[in-house]
Structures are given as C-alpha cells and as structure tokens.
C-alpha positions as CSV (number, residue, x, y, z in Angstrom):
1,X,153.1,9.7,-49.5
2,X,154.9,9.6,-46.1
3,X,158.0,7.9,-46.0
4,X,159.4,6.7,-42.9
5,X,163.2,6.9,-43.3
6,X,165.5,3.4,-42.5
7,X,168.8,3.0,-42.0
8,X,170.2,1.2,-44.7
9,X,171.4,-2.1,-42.9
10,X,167.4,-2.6,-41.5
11,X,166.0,-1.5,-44.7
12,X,167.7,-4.2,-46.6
13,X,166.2,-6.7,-43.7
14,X,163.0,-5.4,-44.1
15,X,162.7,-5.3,-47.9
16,X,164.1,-9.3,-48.1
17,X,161.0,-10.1,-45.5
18,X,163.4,-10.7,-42.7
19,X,162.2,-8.1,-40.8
20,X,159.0,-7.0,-40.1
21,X,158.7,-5.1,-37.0
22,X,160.6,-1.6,-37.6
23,X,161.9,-0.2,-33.8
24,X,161.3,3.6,-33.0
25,X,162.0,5.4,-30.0
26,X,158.6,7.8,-30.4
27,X,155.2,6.4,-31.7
28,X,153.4,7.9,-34.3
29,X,149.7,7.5,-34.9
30,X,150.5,7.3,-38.9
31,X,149.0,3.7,-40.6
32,X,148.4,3.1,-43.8
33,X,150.3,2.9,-46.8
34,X,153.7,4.7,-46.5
35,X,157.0,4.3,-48.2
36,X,160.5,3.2,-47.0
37,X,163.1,5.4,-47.5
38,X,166.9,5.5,-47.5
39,X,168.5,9.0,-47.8
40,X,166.7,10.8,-50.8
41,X,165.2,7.8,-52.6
42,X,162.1,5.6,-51.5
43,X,163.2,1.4,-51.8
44,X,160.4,-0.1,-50.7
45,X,156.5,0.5,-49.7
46,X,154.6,-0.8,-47.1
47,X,151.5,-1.0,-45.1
48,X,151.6,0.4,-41.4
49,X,149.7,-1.4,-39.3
50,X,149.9,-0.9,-35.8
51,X,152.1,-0.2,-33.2
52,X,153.0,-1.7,-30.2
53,X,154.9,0.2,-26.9
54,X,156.7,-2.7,-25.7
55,X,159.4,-3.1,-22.8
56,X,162.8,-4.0,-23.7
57,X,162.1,-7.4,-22.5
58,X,159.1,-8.0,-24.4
59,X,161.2,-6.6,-27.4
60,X,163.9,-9.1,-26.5
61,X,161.3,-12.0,-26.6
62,X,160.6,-10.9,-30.1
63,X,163.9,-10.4,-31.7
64,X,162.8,-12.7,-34.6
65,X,160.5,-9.9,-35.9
66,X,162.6,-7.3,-35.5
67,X,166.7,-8.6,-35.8
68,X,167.9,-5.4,-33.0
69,X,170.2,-7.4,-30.5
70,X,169.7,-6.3,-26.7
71,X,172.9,-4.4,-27.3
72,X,171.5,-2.6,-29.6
73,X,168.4,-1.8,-28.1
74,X,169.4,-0.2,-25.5
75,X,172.3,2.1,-27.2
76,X,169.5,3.4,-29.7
77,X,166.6,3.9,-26.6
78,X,169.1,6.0,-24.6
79,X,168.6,4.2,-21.6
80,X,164.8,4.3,-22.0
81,X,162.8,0.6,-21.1
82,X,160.7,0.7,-23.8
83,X,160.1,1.3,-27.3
84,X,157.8,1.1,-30.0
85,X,157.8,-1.8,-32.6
86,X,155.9,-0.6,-36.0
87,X,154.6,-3.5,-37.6
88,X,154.5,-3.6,-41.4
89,X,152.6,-5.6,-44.1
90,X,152.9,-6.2,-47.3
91,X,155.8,-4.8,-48.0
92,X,157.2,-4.5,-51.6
93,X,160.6,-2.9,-53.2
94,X,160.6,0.2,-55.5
95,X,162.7,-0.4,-58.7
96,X,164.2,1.5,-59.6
97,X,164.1,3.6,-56.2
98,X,161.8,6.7,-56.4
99,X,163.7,10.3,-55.3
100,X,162.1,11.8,-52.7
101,X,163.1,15.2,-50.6
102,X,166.2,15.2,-48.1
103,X,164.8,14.4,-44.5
104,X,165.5,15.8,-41.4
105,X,163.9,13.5,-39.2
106,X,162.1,10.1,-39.3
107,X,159.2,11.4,-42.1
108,X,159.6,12.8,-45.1
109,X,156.8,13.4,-47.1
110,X,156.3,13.7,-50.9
111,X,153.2,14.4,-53.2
C-alpha cells in the first residue's frame, strides 16, 4: 500500500474528520486507497480522490476543509501561489497503528 506520510498535528485533524483536504506542494497522479502515515507506523487509511491545483486564494476560501492558516500556507509553499489540495474519503484509523518502513519523502510504500 502507499502511504502518504502526515505530520502529526494534520494527521490527528484528518483522522477526527476535521480535515479533509490534505495540502501538498507537488501533485501526484496516485488515487485510490492509500494509508496515512506518521513516522514508521500507518494511523489511518483513506481513499484518494482527486486533486485540485488551487491558488492560495482559492485555498484561503476553503480553509474549512483544510484547517492551514494563510500564514501557514505561504511558509510551507515557499513563496509559490498555489498548491495542491488532496481530497480524501472515507477515511478510517488503524488500531493499533500498522509499522511500515522509514520514509524519506512524502510516500512510502509497503507490501
């Protein structure tokens, strides 16, 4: 399974349904079922279903879907205007959390 690896702090949102829109600075043409991961465990699974480049202002329109103040926003994007929202589904936590390999990047994948 791929796992797309989350900070901690937007995890949490995510997996308490406060969050559904995850922020990236790159897309990725990955959908489907893929876990959410924190460091070397998976918390959480989740469908991927699209993904939207968006302008900061049109991210800043729809904070409620993804809690990242404009602050934020713009430290993370270095400077860029845009972003890319990934918009999960039916998201569900793992429990207990699943180990999965160290990653070095966003992805991490495991069999």
């Amino acid at each position: 399974m791929r796992n797309l690896i989350i900070h901690r702090k937007w995890l949490n949102l995510i997996l308490s349904g406060e969050k559904t829109w995850e922020i990236r600075s790159r897309n990725t043409s990955i959908r489907g079922q893929i876990g959410l991961g924190y460091r070397k465990y998976r918390h959480g699974i989740a469908s991927l279903v699209d993904v939207k480049k968006m302008t900061l202002e049109e991210l800043e329109r729809d904070f409620d879907k993804h809690k990242v103040t404009p602050k934020e926003l713009e430290k993370y994007l270095h400077g860029k205007n845009y972003g890319y929202a990934y918009i999960l589904k039916d998201v569900k936590k793992v429990d207990p959390p699943v180990p999965i390999p160290p990653s070095y990047g966003n992805w991490v994948y495991d069999k």
